[in-house]
PyMOL CGO cylinders between C-alpha atoms (Angstrom):
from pymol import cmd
from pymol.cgo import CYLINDER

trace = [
    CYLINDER, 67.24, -1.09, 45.46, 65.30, -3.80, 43.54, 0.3, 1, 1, 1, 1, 1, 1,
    CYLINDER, 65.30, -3.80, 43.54, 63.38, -6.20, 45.10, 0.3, 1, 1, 1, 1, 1, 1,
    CYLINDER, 63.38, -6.20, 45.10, 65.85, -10.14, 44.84, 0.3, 1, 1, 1, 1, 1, 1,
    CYLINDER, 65.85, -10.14, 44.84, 65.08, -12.48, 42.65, 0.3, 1, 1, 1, 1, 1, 1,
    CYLINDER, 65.08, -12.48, 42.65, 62.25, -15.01, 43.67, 0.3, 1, 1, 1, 1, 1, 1,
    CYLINDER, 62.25, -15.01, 43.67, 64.30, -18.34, 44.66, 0.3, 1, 1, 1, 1, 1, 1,
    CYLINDER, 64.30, -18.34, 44.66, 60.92, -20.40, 42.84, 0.3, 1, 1, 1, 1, 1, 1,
    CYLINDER, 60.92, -20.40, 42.84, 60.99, -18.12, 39.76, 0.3, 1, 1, 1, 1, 1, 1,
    CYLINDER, 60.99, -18.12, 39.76, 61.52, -20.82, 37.70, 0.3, 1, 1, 1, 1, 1, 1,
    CYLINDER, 61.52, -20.82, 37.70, 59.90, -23.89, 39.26, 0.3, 1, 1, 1, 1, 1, 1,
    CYLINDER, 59.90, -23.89, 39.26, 57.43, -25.57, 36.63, 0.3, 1, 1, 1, 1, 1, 1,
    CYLINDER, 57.43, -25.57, 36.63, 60.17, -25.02, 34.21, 0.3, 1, 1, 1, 1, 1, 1,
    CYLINDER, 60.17, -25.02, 34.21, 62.96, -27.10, 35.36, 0.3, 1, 1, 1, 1, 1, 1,
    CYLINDER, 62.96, -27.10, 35.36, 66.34, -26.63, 33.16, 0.3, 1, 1, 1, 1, 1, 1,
    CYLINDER, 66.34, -26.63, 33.16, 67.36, -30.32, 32.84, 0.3, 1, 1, 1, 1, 1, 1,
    CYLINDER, 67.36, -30.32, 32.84, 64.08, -30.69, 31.22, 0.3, 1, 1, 1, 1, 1, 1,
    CYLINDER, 64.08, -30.69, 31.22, 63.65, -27.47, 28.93, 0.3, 1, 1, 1, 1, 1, 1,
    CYLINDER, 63.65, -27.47, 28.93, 62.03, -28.06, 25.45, 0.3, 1, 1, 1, 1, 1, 1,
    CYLINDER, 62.03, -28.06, 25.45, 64.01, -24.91, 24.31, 0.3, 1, 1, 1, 1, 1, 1,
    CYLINDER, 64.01, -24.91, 24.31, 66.12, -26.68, 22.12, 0.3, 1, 1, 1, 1, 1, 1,
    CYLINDER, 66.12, -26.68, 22.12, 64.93, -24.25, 19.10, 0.3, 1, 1, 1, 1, 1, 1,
    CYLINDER, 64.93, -24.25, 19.10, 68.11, -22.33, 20.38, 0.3, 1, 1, 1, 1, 1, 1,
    CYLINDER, 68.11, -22.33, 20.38, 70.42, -24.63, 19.05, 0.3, 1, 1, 1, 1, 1, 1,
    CYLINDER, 70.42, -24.63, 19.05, 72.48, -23.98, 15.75, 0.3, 1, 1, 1, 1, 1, 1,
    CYLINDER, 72.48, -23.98, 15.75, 70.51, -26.41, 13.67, 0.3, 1, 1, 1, 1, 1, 1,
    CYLINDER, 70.51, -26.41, 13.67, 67.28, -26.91, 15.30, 0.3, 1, 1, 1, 1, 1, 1,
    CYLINDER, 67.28, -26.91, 15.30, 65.66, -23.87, 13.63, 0.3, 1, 1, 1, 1, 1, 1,
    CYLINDER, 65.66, -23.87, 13.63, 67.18, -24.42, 10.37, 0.3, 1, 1, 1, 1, 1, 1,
    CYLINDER, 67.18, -24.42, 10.37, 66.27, -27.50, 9.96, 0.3, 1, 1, 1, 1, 1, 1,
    CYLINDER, 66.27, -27.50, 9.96, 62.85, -26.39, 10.48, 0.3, 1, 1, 1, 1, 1, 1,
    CYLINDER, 62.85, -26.39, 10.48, 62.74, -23.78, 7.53, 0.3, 1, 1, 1, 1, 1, 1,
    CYLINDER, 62.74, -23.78, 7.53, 63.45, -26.70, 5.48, 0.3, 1, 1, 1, 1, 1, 1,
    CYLINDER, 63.45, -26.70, 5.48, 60.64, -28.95, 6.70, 0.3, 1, 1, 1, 1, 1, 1,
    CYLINDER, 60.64, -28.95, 6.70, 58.23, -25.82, 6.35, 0.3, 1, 1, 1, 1, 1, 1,
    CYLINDER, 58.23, -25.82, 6.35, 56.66, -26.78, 3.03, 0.3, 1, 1, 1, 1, 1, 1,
    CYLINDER, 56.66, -26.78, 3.03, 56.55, -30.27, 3.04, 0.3, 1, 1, 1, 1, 1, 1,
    CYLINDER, 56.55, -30.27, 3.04, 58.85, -33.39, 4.08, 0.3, 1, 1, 1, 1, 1, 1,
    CYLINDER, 58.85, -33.39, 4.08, 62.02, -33.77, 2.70, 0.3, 1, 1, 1, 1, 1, 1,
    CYLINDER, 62.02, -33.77, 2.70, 64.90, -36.45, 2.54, 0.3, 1, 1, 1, 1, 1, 1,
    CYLINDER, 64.90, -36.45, 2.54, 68.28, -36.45, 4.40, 0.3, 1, 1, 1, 1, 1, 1,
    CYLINDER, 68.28, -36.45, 4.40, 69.99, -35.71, 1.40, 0.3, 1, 1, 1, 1, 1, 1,
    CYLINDER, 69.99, -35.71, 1.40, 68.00, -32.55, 0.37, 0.3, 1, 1, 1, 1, 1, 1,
    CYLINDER, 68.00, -32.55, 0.37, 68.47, -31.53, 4.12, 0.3, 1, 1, 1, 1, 1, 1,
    CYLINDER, 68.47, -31.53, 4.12, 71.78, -31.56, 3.96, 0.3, 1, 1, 1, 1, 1, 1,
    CYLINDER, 71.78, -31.56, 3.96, 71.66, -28.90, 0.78, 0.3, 1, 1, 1, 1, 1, 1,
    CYLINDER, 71.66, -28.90, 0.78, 70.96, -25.77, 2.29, 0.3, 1, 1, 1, 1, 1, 1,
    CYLINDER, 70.96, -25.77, 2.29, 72.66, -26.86, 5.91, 0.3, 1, 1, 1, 1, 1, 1,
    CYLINDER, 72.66, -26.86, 5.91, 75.98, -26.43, 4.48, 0.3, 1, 1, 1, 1, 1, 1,
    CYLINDER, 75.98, -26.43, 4.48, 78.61, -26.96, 6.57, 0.3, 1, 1, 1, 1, 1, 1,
    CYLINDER, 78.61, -26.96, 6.57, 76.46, -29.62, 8.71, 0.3, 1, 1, 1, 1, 1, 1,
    CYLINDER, 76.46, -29.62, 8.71, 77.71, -33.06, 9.19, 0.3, 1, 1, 1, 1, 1, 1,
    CYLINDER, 77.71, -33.06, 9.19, 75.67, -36.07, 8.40, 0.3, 1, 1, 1, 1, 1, 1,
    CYLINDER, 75.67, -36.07, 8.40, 76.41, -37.04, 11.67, 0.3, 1, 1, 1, 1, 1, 1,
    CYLINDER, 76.41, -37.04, 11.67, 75.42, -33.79, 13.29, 0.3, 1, 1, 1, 1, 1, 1,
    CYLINDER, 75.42, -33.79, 13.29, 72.01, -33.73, 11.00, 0.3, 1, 1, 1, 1, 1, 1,
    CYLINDER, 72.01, -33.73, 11.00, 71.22, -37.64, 12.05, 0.3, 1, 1, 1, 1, 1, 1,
    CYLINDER, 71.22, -37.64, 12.05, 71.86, -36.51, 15.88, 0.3, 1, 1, 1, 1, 1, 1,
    CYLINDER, 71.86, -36.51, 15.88, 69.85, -33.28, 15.60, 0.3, 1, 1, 1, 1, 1, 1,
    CYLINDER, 69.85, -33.28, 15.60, 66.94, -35.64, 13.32, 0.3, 1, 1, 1, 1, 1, 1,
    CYLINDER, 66.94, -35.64, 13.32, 66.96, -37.77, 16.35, 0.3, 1, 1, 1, 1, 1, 1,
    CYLINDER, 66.96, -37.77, 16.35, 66.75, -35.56, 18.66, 0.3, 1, 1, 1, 1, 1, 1,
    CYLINDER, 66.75, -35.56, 18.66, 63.72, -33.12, 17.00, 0.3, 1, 1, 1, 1, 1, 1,
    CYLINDER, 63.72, -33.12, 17.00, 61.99, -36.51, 16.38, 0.3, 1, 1, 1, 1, 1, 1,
    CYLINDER, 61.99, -36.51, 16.38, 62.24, -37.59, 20.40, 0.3, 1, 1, 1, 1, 1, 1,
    CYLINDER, 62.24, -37.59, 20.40, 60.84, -34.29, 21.05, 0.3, 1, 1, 1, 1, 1, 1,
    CYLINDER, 60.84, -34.29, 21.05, 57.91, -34.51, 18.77, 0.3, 1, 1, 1, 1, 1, 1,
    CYLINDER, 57.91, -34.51, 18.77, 58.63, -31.86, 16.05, 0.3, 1, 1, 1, 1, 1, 1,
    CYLINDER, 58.63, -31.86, 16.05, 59.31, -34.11, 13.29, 0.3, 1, 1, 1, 1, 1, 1,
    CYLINDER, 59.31, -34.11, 13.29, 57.85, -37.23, 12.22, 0.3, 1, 1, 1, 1, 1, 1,
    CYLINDER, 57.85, -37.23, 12.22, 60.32, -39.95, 10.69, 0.3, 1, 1, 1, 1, 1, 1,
    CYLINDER, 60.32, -39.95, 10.69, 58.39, -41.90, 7.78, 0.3, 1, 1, 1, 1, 1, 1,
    CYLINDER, 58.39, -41.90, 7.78, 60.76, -44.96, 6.52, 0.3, 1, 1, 1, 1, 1, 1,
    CYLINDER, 60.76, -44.96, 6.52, 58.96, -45.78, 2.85, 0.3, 1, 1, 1, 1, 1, 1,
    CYLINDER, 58.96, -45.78, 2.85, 59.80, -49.78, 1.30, 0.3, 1, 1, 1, 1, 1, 1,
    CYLINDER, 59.80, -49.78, 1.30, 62.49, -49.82, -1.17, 0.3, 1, 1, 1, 1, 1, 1,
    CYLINDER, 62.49, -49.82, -1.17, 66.29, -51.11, -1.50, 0.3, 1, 1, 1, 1, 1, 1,
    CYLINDER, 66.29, -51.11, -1.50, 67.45, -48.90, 0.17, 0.3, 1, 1, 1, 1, 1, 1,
    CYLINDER, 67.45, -48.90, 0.17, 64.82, -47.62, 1.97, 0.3, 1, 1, 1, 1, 1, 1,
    CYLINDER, 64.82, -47.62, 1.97, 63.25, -44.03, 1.10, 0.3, 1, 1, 1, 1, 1, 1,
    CYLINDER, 63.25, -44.03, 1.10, 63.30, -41.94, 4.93, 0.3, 1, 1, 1, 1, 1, 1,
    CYLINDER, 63.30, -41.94, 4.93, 61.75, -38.70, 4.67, 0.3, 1, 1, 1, 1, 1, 1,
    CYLINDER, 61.75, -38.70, 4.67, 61.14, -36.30, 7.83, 0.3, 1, 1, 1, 1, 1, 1,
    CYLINDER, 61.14, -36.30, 7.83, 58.16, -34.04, 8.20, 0.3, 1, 1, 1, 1, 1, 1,
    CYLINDER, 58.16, -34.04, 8.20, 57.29, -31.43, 10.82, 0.3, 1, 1, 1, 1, 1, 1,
    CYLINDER, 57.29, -31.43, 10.82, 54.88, -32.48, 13.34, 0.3, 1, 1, 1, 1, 1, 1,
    CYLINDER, 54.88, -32.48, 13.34, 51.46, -30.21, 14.38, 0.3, 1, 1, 1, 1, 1, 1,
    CYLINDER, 51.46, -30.21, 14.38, 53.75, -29.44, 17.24, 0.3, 1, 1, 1, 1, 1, 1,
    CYLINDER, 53.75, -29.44, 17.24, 57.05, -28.66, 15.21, 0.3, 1, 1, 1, 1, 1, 1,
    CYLINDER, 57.05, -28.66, 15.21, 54.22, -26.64, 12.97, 0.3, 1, 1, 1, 1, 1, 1,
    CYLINDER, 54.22, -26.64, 12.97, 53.56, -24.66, 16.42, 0.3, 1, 1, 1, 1, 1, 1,
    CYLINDER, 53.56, -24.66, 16.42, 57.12, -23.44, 15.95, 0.3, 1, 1, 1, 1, 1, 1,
    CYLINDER, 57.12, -23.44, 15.95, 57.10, -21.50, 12.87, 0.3, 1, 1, 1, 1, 1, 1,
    CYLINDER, 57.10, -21.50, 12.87, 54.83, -18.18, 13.95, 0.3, 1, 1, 1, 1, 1, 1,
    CYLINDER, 54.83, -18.18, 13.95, 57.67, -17.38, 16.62, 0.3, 1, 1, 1, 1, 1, 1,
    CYLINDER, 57.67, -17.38, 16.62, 60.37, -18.13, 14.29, 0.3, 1, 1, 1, 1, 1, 1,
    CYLINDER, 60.37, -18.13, 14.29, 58.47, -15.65, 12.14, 0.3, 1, 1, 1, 1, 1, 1,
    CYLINDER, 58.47, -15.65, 12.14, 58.62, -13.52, 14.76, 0.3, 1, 1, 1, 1, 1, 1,
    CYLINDER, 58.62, -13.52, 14.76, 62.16, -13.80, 15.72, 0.3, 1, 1, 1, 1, 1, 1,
    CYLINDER, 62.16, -13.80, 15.72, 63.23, -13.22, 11.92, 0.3, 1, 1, 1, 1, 1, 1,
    CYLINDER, 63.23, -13.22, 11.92, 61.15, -10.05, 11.79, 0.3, 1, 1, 1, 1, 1, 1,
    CYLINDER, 61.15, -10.05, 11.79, 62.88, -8.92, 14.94, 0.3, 1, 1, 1, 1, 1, 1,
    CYLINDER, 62.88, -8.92, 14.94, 66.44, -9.46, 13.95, 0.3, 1, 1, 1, 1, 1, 1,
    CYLINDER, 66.44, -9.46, 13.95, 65.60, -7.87, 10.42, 0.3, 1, 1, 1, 1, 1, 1,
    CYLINDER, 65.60, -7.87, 10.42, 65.09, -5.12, 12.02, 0.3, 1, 1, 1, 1, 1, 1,
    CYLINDER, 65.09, -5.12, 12.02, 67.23, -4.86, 15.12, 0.3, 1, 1, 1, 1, 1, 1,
    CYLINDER, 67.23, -4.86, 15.12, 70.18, -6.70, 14.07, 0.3, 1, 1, 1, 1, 1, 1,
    CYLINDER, 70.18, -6.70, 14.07, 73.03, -4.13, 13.20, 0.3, 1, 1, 1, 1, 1, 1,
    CYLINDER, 73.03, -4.13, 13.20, 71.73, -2.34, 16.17, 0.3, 1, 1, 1, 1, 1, 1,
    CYLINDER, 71.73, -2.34, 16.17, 72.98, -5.25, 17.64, 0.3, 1, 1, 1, 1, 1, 1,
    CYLINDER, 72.98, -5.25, 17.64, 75.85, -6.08, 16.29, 0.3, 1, 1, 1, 1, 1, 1,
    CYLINDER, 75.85, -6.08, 16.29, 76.85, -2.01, 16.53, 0.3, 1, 1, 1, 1, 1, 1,
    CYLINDER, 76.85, -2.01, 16.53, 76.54, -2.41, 20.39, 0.3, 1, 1, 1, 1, 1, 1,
    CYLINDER, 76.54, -2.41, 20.39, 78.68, -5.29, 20.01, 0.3, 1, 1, 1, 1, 1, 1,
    CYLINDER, 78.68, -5.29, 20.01, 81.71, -3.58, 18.22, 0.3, 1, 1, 1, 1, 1, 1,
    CYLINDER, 81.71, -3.58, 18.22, 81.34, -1.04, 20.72, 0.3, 1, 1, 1, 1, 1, 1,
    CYLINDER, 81.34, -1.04, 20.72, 81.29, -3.28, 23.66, 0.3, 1, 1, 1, 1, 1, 1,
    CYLINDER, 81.29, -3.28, 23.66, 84.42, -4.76, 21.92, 0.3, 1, 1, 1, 1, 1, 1,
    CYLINDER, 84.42, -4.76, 21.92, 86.47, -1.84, 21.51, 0.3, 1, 1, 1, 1, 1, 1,
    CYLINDER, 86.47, -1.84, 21.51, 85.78, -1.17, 25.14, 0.3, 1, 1, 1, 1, 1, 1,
    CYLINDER, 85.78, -1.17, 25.14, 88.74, -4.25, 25.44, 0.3, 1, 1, 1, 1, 1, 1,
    CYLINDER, 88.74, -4.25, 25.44, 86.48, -7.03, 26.06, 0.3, 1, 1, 1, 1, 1, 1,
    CYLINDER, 86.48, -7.03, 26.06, 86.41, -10.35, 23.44, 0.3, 1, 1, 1, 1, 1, 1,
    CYLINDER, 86.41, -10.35, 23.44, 83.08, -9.72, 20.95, 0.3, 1, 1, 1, 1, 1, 1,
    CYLINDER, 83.08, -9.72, 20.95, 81.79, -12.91, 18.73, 0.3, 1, 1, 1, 1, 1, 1,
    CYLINDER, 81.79, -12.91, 18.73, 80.49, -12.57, 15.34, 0.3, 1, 1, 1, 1, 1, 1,
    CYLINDER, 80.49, -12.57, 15.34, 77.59, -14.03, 14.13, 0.3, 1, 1, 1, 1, 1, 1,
    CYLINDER, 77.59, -14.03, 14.13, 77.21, -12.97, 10.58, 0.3, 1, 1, 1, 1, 1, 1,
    CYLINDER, 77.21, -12.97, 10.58, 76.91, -10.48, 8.34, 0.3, 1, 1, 1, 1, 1, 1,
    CYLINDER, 76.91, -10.48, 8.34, 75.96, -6.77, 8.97, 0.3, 1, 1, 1, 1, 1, 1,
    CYLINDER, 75.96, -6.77, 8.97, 73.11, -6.59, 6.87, 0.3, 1, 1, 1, 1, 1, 1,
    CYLINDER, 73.11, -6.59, 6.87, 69.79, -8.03, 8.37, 0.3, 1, 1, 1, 1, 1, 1,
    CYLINDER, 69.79, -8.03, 8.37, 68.35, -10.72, 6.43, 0.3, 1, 1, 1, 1, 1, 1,
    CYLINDER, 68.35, -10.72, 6.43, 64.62, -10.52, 5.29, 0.3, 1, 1, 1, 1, 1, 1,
]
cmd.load_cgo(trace, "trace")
């Protein structure tokens, strides 16, 4: 029998207060985009397709209040915004690299194990295409 799970295992690392919001949908996206330089909401929303402006200003405002991005509000009528990744939001970018390099090469794996866990009568969800991405 294993040995239960320590009750404190995660104290330190309280879940109300997680900085793990790289797991949302846009979060890392948004991140690839701001890799080689700031860009504008409008060239954001570009490759985000299917994003609401809404959705983008929340997420914006949220990866801003953590400190990944930087907001930089320029003079002009209207004003020119652009949004930039942070040394901290730069901090990001080697595990993304890593998680891309692991789903290149373990993704159908994964997504076989989840047709077969899905024939077995249970619901599956899909969450792309078969093919791993480079």
């Amino acid at each position: 029998m294993s040995q239960p799970l320590d009750p404190e295992m995660f104290t330190g690392c309280s879940h109300t207060a997680s900085p793990f919001r790289i797991g949302g949908k846009w979060t890392p996206k948004i991140i690839r985009c701001l890799e080689s330089g700031p860009r504008r909401f409008s060239e954001l929303e570009v490759p985000l397709r299917g994003i609401t402006p809404k959705v983008l200003t929340e997420t914006l405002r949220s990866m801003e209040r953590d400190g990944l991005i930087t907001r930089t509000v320029g003079a002009g009528v209207p004003p020119r915004v652009d949004y930039e990744l942070s040394a901290l939001g730069r901090t990001l970018l080697a595990p993304m690299a890593a998680c891309c390099a692991w789903a290149a090469t373990h993704l159908p794996t994964l997504l076989d194990a989840r047709d077969a866990h899905g024939s077995a009568g249970s619901p599956v969800v899909e969450v792309g295409p078969r093919q791993a991405q480079p």
